[in-house]
N, C-alpha and C positions, 0 to 999 in steps of 0.2 A: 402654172406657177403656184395657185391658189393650193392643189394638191400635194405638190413638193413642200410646201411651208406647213401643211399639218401631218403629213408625212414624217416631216424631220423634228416635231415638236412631239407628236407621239413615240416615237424613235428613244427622242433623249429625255422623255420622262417615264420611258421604261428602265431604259441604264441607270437614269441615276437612283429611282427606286432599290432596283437589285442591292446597287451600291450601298444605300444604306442599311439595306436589312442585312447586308454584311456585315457591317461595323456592327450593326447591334446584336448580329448575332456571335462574333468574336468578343466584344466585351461582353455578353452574357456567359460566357464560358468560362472566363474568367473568374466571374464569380461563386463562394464558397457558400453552399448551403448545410447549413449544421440542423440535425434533428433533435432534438431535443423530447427523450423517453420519459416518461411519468406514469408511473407507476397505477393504476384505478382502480378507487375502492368502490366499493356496492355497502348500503347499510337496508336492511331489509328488516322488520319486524313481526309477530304476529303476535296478539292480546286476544286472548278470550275472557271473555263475562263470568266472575266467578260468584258465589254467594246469591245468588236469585231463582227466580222458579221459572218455569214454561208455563205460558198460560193462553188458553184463545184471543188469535190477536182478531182483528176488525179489516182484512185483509184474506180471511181464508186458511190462514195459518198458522200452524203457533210461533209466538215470542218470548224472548226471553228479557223478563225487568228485573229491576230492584237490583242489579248484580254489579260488581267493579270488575274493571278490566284489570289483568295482570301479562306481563307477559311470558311466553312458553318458547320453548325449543320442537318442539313438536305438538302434533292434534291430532283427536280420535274425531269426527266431526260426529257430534248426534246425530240418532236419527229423526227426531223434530226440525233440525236444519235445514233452513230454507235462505234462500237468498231473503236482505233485510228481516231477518228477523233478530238484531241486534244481540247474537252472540258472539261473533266479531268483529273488534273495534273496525271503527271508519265503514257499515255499512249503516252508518246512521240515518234515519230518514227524517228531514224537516222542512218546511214548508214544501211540499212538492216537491224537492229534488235532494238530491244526493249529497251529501256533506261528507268530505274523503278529508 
């Protein structure tokens, strides 16, 4: 008896599961999904150090001081160029780490 009663209890909470992910999956159908297109900009820059000198920096390399940033369309990259050696902007180095 014991087997028939969970038999029939597993039985019909199979069915009625089914059943419902019916309904829900006929009203999901139902409903209108609208995408909505937008258009994506990029703003990119590039500054290099103008007006300053290259001088031995304390890192093994040369730097460039004294100079203002402007910004450009294009770059020749020197060849003193090293990574942080503050010829272009945002590879500023201060206290220990990197300032972008």
């Amino acid at each position: 008896m014991k087997k028939i009663a969970v038999l029939s209890i597993a039985l019909l909470s199979l069915f009625s599961c089914k059943e419902k992910q019916s309904k829900i999956n006929s009203e999901s159908s139902n409903i209108e999904v609208s995408e909505e297109k937008t258009a994506s900009t990029t703003y990119a820059e590039i500054s290099i150090a103008e007006g300053g000198k290259w001088v031995d920096g304390n890192r093994g390399h040369k730097e460039y001081i004294d100079g203002t940033f402007k910004n450009v369309d294009s770059l020749q990259v020197p060849s003193e160029h090293t990574d942080h050696s503050w010829f272009i902007r945002y590879e500023e180095y201060q206290v220990g780490k990197i300032v972008k």
